[in-house]
ROPALUM-743163 format. One line per 8 residues: number of its first residue (from 0); their letters; for each residue y negated, z negated, x of N, C-alpha, C. Coordinates in nm, 2 decimals. Each point is the difference from the previous one (the first is absolute). Example, Ala and Ser with C-alpha at 12.3 -4.5 7.8 and 13.67 -1.06 7.14 Angstrom:
<sites>
0> as> 0.57:-0.78:1.32:-0.12:0.00:-0.09:-0.12:0.00:0.09 ~ -0.11:0.07:-0.04:-0.11:0.00:0.09:-0.11:-0.08:-0.08
</sites>
This chain:
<sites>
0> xxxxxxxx> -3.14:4.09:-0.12:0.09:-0.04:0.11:0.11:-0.08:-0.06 ~ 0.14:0.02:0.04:0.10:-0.07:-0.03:0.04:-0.09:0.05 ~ 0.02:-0.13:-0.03:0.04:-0.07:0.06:0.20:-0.05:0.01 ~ -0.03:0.01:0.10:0.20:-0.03:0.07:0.04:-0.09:-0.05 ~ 0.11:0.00:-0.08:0.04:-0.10:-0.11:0.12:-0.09:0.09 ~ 0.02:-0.09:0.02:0.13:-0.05:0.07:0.13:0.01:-0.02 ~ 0.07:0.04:0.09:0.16:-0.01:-0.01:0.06:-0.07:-0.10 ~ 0.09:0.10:-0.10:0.08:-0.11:-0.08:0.07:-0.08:0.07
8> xxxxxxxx> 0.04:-0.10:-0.04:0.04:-0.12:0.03:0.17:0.00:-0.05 ~ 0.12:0.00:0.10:0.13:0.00:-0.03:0.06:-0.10:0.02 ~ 0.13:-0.01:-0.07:0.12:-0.09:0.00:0.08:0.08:-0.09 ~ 0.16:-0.05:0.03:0.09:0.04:-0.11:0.14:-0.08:0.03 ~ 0.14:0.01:-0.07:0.08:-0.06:0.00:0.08:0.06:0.08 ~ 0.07:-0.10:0.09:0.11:0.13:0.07:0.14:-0.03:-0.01 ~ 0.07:0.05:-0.04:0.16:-0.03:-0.06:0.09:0.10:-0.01 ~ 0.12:-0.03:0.03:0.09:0.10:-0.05:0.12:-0.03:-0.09
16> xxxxxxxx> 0.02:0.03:-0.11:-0.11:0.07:-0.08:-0.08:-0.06:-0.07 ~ -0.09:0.04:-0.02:-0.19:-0.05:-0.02:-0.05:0.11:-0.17 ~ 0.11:0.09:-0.02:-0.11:0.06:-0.12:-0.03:-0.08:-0.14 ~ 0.11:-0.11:0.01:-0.06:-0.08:-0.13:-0.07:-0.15:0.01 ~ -0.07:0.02:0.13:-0.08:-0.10:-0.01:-0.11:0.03:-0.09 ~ -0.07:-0.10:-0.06:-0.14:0.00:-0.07:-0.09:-0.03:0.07 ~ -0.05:-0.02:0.14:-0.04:-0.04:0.12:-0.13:0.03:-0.05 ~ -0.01:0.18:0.03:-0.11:0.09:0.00:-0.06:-0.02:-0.16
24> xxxxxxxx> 0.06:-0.01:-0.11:-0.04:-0.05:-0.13:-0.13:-0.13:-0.01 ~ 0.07:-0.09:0.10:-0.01:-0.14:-0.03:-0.15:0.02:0.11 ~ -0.01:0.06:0.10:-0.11:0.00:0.07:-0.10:0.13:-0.05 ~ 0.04:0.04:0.00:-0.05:0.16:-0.10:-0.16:-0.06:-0.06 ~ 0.08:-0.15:-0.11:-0.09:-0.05:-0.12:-0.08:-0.10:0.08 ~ 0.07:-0.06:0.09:-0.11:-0.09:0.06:-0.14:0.11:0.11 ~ 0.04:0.07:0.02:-0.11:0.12:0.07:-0.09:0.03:-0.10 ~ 0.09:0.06:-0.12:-0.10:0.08:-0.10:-0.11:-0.13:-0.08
32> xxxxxxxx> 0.03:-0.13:0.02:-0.03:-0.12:-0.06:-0.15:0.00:0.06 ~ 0.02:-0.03:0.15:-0.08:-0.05:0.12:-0.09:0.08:0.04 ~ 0.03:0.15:-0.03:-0.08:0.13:0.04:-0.01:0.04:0.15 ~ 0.16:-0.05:0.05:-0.02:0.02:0.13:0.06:0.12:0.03 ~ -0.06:0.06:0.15:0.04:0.15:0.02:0.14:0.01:0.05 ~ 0.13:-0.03:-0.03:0.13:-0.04:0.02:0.13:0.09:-0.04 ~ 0.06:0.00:0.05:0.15:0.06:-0.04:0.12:-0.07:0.06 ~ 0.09:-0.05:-0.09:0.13:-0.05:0.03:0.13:0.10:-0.02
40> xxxxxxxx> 0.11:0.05:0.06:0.06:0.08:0.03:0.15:-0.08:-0.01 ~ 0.08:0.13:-0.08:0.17:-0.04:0.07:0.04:0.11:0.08 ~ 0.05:-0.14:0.11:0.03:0.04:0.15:0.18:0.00:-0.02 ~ 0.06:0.11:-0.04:0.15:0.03:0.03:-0.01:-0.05:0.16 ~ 0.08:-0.06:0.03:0.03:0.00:0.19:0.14:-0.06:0.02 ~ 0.13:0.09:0.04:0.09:-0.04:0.07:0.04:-0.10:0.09 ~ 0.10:-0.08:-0.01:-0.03:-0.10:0.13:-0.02:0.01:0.12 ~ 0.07:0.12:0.01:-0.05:0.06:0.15:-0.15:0.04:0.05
48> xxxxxxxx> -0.05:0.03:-0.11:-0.15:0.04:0.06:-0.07:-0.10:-0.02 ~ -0.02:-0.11:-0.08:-0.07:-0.13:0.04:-0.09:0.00:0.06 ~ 0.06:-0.01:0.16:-0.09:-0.02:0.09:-0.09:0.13:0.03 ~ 0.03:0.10:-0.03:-0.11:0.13:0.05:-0.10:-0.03:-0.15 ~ 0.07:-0.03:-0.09:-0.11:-0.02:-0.09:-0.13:-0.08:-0.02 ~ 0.06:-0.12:0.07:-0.10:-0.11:0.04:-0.09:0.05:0.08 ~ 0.05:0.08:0.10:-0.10:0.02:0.12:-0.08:0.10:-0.05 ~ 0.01:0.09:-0.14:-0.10:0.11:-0.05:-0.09:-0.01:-0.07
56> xxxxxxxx> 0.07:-0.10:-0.09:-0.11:-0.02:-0.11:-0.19:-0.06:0.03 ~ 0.02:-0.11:0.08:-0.14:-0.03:0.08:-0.10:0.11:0.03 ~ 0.08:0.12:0.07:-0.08:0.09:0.02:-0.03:0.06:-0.11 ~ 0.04:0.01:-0.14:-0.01:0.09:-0.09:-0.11:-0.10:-0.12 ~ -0.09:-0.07:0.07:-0.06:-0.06:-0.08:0.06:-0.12:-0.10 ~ 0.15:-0.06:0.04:0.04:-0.09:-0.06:-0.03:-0.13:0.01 ~ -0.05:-0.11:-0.08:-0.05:-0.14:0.04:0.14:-0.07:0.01 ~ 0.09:0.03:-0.08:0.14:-0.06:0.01:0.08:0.02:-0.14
64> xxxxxxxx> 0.12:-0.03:-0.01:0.09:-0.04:-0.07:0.09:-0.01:-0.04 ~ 0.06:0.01:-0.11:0.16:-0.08:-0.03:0.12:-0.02:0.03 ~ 0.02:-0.06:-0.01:0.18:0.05:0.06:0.10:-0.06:-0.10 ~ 0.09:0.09:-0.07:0.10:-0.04:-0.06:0.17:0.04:0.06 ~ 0.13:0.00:-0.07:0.07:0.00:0.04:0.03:0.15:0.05 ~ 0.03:-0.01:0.11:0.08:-0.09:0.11:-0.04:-0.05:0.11 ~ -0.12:0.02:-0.02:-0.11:0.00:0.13:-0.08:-0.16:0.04 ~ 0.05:-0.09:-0.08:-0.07:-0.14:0.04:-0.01:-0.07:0.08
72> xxxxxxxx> 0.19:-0.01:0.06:0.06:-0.08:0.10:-0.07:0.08:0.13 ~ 0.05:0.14:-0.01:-0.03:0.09:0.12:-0.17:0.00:0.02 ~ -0.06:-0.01:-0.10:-0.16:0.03:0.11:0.00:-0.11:0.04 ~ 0.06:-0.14:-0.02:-0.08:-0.09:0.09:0.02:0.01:0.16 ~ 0.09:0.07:0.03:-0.06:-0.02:0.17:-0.05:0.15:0.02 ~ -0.06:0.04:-0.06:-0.12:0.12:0.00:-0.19:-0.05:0.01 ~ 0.03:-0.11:-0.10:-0.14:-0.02:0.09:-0.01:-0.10:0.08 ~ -0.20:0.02:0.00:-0.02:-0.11:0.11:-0.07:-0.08:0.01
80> xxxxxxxx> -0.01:-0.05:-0.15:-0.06:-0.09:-0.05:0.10:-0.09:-0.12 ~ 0.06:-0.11:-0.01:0.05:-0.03:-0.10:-0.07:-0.12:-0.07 ~ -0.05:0.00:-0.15:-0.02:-0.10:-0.04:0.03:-0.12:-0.01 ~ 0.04:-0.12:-0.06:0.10:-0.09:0.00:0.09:-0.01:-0.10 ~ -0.07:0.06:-0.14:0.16:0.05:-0.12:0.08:0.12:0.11 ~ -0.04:0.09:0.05:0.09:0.08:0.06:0.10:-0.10:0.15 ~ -0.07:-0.03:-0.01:0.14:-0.09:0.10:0.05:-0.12:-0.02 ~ -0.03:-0.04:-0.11:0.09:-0.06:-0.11:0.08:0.07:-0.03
88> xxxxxxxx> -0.02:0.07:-0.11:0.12:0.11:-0.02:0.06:0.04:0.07 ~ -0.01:0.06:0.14:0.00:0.11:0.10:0.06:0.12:-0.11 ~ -0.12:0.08:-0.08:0.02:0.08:-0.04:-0.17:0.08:-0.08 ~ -0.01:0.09:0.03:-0.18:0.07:-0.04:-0.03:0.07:-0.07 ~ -0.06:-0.04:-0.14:0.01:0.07:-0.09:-0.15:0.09:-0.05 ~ -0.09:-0.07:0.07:-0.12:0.07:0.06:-0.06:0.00:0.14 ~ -0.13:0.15:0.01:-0.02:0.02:0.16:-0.13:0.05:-0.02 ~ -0.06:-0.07:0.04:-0.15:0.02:0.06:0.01:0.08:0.13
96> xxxxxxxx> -0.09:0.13:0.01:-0.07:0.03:0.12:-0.10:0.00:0.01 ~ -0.05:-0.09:0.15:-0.11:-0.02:0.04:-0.04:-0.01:0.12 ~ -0.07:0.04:0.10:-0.06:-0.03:0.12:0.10:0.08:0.09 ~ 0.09:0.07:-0.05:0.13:0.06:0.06:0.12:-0.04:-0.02 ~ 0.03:-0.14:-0.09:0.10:-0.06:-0.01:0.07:-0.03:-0.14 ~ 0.10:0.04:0.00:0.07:-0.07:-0.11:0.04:-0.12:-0.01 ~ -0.08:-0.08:-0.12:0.01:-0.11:-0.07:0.12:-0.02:-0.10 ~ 0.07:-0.05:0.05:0.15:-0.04:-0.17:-0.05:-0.16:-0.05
104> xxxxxxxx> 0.03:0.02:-0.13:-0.02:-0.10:-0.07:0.14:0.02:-0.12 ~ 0.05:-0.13:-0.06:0.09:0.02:-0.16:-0.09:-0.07:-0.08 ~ -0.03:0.05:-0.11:-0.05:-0.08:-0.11:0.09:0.03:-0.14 ~ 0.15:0.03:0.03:0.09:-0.01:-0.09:0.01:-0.14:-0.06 ~ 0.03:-0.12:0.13:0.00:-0.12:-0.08:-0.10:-0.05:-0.09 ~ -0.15:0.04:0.03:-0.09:-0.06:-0.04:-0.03:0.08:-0.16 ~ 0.04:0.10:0.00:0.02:0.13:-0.10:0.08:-0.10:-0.10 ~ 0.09:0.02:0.04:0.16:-0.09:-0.09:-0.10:-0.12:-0.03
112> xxxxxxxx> 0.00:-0.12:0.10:-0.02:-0.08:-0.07:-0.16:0.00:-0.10 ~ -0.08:0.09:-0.01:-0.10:0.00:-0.09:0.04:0.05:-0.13 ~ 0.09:0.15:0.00:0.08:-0.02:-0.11:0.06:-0.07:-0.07 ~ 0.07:-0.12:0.05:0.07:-0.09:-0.06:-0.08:-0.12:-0.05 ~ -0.16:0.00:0.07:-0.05:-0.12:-0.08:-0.09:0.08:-0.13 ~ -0.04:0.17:0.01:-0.02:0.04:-0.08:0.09:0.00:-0.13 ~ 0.11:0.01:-0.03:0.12:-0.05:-0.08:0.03:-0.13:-0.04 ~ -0.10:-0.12:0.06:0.02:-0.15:-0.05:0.10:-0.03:0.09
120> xxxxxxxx> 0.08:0.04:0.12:0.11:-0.04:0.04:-0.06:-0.04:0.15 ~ 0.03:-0.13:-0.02:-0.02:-0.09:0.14:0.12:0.02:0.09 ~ -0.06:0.06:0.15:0.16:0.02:0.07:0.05:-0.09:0.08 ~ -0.10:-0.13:-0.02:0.07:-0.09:0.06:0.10:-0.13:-0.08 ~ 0.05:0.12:-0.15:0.01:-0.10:-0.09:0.15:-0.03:0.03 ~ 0.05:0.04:0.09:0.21:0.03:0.05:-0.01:0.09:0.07 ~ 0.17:-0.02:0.02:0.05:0.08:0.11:0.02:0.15:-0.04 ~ -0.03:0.08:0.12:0.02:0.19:-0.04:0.12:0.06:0.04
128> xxxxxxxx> 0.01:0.04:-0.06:0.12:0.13:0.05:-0.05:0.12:-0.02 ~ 0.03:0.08:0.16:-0.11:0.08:0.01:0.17:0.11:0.09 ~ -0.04:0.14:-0.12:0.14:0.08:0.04:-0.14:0.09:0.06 ~ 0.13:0.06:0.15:-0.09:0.11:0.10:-0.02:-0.10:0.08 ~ 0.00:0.08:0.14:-0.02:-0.02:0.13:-0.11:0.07:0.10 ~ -0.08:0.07:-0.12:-0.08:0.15:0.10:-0.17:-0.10:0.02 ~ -0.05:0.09:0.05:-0.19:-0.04:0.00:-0.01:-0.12:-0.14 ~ -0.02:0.05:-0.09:-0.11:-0.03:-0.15:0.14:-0.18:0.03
136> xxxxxxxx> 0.14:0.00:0.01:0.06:-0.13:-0.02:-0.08:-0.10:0.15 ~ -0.03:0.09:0.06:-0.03:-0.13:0.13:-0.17:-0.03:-0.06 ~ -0.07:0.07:-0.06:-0.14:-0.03:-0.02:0.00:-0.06:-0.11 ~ 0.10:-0.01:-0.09:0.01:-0.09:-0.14:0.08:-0.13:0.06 ~ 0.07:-0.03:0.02:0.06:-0.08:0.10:-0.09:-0.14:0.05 ~ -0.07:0.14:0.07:-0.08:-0.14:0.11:-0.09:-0.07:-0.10 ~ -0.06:0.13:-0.08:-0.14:-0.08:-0.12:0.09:-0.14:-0.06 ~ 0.08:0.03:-0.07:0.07:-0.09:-0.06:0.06:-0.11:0.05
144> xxxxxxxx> 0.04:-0.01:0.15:0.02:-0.05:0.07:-0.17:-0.11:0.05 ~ -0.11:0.08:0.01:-0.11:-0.04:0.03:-0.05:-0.11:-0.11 ~ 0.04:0.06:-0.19:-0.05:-0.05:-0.09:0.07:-0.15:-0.04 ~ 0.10:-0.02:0.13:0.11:-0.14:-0.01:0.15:0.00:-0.10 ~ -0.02:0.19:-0.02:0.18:0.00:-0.09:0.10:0.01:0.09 ~ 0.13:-0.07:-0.04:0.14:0.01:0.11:0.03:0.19:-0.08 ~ 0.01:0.05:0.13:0.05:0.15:-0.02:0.15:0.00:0.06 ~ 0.08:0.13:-0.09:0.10:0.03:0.04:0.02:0.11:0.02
152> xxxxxxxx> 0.06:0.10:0.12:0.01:0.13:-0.03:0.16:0.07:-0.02 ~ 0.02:0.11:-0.08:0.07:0.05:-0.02:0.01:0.14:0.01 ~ 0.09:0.07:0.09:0.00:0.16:0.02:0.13:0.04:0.00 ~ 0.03:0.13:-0.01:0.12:0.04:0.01:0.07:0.01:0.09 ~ -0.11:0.00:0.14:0.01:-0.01:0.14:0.05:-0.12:0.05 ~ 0.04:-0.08:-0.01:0.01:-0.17:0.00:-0.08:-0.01:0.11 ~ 0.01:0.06:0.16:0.00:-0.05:0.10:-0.18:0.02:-0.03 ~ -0.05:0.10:-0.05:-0.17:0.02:-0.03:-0.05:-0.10:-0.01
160> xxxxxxxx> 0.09:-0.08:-0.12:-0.06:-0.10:-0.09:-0.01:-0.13:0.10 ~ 0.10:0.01:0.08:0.02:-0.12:0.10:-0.10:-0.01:0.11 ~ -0.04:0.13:0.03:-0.13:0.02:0.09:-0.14:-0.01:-0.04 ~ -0.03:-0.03:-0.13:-0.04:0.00:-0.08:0.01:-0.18:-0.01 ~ 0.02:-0.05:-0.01:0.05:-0.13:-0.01:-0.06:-0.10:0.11 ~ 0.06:0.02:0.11:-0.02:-0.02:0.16:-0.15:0.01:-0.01 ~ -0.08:0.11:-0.02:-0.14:0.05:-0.01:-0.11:-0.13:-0.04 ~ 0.07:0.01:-0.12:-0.09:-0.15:-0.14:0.12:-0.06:0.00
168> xxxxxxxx> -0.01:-0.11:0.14:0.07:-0.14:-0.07:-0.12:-0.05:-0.05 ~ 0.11:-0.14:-0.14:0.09:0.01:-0.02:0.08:0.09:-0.12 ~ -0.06:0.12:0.01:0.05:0.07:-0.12:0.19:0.02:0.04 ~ 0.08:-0.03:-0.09:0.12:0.10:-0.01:0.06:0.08:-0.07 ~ 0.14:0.08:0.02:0.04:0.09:-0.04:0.11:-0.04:-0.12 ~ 0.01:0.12:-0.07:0.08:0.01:-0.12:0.05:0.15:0.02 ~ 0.20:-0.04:-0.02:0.04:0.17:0.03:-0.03:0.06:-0.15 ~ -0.01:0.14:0.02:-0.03:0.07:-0.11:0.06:0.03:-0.10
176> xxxxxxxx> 0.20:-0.05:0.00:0.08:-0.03:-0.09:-0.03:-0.14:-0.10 ~ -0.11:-0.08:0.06:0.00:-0.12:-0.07:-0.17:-0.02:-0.09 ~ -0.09:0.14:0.02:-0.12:-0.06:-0.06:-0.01:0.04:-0.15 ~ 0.12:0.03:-0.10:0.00:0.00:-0.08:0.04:-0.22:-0.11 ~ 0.07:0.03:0.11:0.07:-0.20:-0.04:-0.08:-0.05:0.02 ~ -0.07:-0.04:0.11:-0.14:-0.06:0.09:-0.12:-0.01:-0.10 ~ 0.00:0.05:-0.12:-0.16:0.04:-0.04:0.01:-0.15:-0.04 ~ 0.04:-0.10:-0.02:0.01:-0.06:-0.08:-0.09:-0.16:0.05
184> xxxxxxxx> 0.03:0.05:0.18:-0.11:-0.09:0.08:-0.10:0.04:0.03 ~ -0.12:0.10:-0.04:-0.05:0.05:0.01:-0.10:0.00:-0.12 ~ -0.19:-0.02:0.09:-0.08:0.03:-0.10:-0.07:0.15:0.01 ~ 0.02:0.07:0.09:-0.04:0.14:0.03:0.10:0.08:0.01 ~ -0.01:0.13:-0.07:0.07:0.12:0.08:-0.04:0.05:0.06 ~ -0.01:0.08:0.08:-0.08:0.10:0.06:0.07:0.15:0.07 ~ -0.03:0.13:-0.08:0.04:0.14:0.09:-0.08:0.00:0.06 ~ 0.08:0.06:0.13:-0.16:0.01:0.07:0.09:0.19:0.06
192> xxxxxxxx> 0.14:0.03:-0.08:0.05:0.07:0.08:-0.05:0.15:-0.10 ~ 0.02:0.13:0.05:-0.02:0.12:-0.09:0.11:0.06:-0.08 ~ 0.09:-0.14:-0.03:0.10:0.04:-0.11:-0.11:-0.05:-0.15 ~ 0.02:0.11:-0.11:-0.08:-0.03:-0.12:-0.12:0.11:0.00 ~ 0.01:0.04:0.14:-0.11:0.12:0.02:0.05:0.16:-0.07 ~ -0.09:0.05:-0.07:0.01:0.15:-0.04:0.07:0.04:0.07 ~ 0.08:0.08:-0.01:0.11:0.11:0.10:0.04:-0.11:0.09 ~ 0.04:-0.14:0.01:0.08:-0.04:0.06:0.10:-0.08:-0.14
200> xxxxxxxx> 0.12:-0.04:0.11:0.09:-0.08:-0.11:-0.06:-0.15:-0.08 ~ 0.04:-0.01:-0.08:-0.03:-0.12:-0.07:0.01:-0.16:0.08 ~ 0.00:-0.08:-0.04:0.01:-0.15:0.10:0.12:-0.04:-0.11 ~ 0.11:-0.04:0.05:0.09:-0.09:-0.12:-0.02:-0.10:0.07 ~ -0.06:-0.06:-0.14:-0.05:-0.19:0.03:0.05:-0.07:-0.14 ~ 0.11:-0.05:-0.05:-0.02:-0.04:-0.13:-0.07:-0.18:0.03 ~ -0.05:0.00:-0.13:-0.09:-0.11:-0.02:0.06:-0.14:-0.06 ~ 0.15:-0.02:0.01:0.07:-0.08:-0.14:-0.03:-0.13:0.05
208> xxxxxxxx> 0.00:-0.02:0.13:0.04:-0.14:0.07:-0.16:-0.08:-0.02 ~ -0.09:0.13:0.02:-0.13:-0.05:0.04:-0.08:-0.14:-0.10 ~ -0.07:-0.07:0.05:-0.05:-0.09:-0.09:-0.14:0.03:-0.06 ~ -0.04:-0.11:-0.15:-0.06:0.10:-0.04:-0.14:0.02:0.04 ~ -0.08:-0.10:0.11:-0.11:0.04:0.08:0.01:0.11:0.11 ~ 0.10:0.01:-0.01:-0.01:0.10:0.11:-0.11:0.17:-0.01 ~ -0.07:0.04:0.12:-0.09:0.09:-0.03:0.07:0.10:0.10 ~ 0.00:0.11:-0.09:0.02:0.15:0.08:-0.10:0.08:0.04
216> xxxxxxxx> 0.04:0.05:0.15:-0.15:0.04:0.02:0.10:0.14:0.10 ~ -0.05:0.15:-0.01:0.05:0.09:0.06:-0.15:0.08:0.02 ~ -0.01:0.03:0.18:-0.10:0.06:0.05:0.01:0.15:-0.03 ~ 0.09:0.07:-0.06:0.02:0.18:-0.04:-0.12:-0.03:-0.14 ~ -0.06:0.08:-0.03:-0.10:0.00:-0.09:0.02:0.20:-0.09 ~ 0.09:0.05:0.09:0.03:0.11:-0.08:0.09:0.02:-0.02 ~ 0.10:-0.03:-0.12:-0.05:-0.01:-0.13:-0.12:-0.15:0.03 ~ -0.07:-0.05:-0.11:-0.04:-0.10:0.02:0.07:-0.13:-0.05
224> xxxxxxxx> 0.10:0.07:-0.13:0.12:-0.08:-0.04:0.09:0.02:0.05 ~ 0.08:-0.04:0.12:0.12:0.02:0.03:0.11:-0.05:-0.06 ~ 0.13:0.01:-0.01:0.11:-0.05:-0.05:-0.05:-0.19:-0.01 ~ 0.04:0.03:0.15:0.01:-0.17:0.02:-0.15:-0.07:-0.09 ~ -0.10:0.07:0.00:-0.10:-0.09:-0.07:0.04:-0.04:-0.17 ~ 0.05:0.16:-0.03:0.01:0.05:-0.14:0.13:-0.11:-0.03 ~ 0.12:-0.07:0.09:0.08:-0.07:-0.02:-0.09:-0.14:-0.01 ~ -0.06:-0.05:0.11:-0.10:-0.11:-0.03:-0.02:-0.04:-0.14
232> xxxxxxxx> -0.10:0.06:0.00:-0.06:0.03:-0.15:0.04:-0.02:-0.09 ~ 0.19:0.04:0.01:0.06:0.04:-0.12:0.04:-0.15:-0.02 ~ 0.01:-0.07:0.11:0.06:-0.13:-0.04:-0.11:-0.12:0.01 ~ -0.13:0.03:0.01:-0.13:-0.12:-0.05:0.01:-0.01:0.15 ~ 0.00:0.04:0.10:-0.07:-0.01:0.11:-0.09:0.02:0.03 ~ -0.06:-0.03:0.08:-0.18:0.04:0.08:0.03:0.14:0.06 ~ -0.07:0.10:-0.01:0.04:0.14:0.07:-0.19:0.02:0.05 ~ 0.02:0.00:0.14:-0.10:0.06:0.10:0.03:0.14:0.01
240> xxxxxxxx> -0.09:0.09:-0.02:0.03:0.14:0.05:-0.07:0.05:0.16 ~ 0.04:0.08:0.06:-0.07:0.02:0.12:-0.10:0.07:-0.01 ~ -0.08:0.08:-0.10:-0.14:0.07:0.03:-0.08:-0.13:0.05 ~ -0.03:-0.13:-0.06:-0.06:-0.09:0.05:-0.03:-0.02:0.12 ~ 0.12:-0.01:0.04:0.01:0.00:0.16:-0.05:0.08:0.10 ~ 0.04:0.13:-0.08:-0.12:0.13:0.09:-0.12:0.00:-0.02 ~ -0.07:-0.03:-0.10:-0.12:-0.04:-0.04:-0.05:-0.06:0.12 ~ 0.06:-0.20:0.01:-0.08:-0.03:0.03:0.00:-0.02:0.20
248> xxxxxxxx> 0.08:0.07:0.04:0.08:0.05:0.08:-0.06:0.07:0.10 ~ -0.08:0.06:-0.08:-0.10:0.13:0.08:-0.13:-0.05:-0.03 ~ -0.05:-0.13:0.00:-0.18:-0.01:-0.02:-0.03:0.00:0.16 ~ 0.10:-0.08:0.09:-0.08:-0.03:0.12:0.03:0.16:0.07 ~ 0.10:0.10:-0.01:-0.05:0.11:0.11:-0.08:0.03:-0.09 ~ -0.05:0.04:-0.11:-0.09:0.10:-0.04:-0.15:-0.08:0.02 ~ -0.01:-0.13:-0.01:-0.11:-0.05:0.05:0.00:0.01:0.19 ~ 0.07:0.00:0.08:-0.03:0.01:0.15:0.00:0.18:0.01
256> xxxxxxxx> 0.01:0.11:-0.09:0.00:0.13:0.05:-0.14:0.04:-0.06 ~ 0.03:-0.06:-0.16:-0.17:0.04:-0.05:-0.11:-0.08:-0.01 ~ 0.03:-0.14:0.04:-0.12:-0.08:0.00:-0.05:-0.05:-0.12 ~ 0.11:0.01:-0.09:-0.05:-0.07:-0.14:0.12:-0.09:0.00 ~ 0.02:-0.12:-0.09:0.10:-0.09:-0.02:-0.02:0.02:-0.12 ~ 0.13:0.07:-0.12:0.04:0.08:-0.09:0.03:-0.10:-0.10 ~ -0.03:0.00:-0.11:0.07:-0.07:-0.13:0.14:0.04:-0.04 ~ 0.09:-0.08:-0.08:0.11:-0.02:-0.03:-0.02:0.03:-0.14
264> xxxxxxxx> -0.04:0.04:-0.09:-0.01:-0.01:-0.17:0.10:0.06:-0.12 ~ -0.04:0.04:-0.10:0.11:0.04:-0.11:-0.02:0.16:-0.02 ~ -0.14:0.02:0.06:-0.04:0.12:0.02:0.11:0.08:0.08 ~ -0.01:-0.09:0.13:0.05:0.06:0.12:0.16:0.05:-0.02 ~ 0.06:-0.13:-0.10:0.14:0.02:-0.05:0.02:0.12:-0.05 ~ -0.11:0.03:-0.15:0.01:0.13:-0.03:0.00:0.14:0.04 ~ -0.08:-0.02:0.13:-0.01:0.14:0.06:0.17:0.02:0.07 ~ 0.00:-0.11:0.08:0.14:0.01:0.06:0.13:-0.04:-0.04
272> xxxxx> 0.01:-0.02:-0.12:0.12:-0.02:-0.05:0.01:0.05:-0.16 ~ -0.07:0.06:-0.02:-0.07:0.05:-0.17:0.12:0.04:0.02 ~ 0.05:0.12:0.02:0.17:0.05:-0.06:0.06:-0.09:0.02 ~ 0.03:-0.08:0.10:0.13:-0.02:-0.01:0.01:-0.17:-0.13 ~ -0.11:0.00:-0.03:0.00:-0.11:-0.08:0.09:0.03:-0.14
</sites>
């Protein structure tokens, strides 16, 4: 007699565009680790379909998941459940389904800031300057904001940055003709935007003004050296890379879809960032 094995167990990333996340990599290893019956998926989804997407995946055996750009801001009044990082941020970078309901949660800030104490870098050690205005800046933001650092934001958008501002008093703004001069009051940098990303344009940030504690930290992780780190670097700065981030980023959905709470190790690095190292 055979016995009926249970339903694999889903999640995946949903973004547009989404093919170079390492998402499915990074959980791939924690499944094949745990020995659980699981698959994580890249979810291509247009902005427009969003919401038909949301409403399918449940039925298709999905426990929940990711959301990258551009989709942060917008799922939050999609579900109908919000955590308390998600409405801190007002922005959802994970999604539990359960009992019928979509659960949003961000664990970008909490992601960032474990990164950064993995690196020896205390974020409550100064003030941040934090370029971007999208999801990942309001969830890094608030952490940082949470951890007792004075944040500043800067976009190209000015008026983003200013809504953005309003959000986390007392954080303020810096126009984006001036965060090259500016580095110089500043103990953090922070990208949080997808300039420095593969097939997008580079970030022009020169580093001359900055002082010499200053730490650079850029959430793009593909390349895993970006310019702006590779400039860091070049001048005895602290350089944070973003795999970290995604690393530690994704322990709480993959522990609420599969029911394990996942390690962070050097292992884990290697599977997921072995090229690009």
């Amino acid at each position: 007699m055979r016995l009926a094995q249970s339903p694999k167990l889903l999640a995946g990333v949903i973004g547009w565009p989404v093919a170079h996340s390492r998402s499915p990599l990074l959980h791939g290893a924690w499944l094949a680790r745990y020995g659980i019956n699981g698959e994580y998926r890249l979810l291509p989804v247009e902005p427009g379909n969003l919401v038909k997407t949301l409403r399918a995946l449940p039925a298709q055996n999905f426990a929940g998941a990711n959301l990258t750009i551009p989709h942060k801001e917008a799922a939050l009044a999609l579900c109908d459940v919000l955590a308390p990082s998600a409405r801190r941020a007002k922005a959802v970078n994970t999604l539990q389904f359960t009992g019928g309901k979509i659960i949003g949660s961000n664990t970008d800030g909490a992601g960032f800031i474990a990164n950064l104490r993995a690196h020896g870098v205390d974020p409550a050690a100064g003030p941040a300057l934090i370029l971007g205005a999208g999801g990942a800046a309001r969830g890094i933001g608030a952490a940082l904001l949470d951890e007792g650092a004075a944040i500043t934001f800067c976009n190209r958008t000015p008026e983003r940055a200013a809504a953005l501002a309003r959000d986390f008093p007392p954080a303020t703004t810096l126009r984006w003709q001036q965060r090259e001069s500016a580095l110089k009051d500043f103990a953090l940098l922070v990208n949080t935007t997808a300039l420095g990303m593969a097939h997008q344009p580079a970030l022009q940030m020169a580093l001359d003004t900055a002082d010499a504690r200053l730490t650079v930290a850029d959430i793009v992780y593909v390349p895993l050296e970006t310019v702006l780190l590779r400039d860091a670097t070049a001048r005895g700065l602290k350089a944070v890379e973003g795999l970290g981030m995604l690393l530690h980023q994704a322990v709480p959905g993959f522990e609420a879809w599969f029911g394990v709470r996942p390690e962070v190790d050097a292992e884990l690095y290697r599977i997921v960032g072995g090229d690009l190292l």
